[in-house]
C-alpha positions in Angstrom: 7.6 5.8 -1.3 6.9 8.8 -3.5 10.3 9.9 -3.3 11.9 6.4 -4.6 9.3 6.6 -7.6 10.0 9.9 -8.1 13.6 9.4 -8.5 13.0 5.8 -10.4 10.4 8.2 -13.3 12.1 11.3 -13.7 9.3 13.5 -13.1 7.2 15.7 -10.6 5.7 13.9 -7.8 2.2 14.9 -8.4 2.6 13.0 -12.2 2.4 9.8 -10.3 0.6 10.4 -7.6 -2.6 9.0 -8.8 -0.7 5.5 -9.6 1.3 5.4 -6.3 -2.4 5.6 -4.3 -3.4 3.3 -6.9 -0.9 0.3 -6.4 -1.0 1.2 -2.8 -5.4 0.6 -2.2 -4.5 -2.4 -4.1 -1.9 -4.3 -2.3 -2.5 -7.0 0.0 -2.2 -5.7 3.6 -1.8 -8.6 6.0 -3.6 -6.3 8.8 -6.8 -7.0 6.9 -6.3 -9.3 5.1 -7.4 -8.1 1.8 -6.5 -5.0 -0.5 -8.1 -1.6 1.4 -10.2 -1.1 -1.9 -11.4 -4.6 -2.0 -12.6 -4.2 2.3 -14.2 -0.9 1.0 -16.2 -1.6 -2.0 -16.4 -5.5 -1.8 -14.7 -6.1 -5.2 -11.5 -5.8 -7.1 -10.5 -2.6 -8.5 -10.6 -1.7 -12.6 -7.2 -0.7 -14.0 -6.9 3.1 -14.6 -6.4 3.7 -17.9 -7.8 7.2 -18.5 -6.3 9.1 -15.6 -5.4 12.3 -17.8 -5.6 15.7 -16.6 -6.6 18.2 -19.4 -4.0 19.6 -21.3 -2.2 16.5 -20.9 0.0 14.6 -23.6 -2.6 12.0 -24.2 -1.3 8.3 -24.1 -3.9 6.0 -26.2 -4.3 2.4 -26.9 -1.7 -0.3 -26.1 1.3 2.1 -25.2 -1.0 3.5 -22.0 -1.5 -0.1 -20.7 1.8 -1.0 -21.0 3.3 2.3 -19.8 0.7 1.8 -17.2 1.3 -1.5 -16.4 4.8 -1.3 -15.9 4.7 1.7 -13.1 2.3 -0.1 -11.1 4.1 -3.4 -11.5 7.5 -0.8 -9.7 5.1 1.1 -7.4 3.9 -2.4 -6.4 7.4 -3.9 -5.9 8.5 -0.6 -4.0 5.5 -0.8 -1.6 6.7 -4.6 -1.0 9.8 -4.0 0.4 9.0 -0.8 2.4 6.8 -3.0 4.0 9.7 -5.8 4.8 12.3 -3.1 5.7 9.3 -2.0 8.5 8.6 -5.1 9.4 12.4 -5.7 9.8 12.4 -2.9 12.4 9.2 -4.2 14.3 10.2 -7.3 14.5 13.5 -6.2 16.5 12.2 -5.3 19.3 9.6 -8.0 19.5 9.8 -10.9 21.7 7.0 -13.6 22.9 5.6 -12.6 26.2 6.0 -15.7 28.3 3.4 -16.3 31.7 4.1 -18.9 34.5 1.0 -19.9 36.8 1.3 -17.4 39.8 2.6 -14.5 38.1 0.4 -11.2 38.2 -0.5 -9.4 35.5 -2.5 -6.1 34.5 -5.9 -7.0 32.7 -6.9 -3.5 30.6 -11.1 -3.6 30.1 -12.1 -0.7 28.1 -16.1 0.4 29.4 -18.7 -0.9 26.9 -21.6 1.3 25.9 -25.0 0.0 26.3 
């Protein structure tokens, strides 16, 4: 993921780092359901604007939302189909588990506390 970004910005990998983690807390994961940031603090996320590190070239006004708007919207779109391509992998090796009255299976029961 960093490394496709990397090569799709033309920069060091710690200059997008921040936006990567970004897009990725704020993509729907179908394990929960919801975004991780949304399951963690019970609301949508604000958009980073003001990210900048001192020294930094500073970026004001509409030319950082844009600029900003248009890496996430890549970082977004480069999560998505990582995502397929796993799933793609997963999914080959998966098959329905099919039971027939009589058979014998093993029943796991983890202990309880209490």
């Amino acid at each position: 993921m960093l490394r496709a970004c990397v090569l799709d910005f033309k920069g060091g990998w710690s200059d997008y780092l921040t936006l990567i983690e970004f897009s990725y807390n704020n993509s729907y994961h179908n394990s929960i359901g919801v975004a991780p940031y949304e399951t963690l603090y019970g609301r949508k996320c604000r958009s980073p604007l003001c990210w900048d590190e001192v020294g930094e070239k500073v970026i004001t006004g509409p030319e950082l939302v844009q600029e900003t708007v248009e890496k996430v919207a890549i970082i977004r779109k480069r999560l998505k189909e990582a995502q397929d391509r796993q799933k793609s992998w997963a999914d080959v090796k998966r098959r329905p588990l099919e039971f027939h009255q009589g058979d014998k299976v093993y029943l796991k029961i983890a202990p309880t506390r209490g």
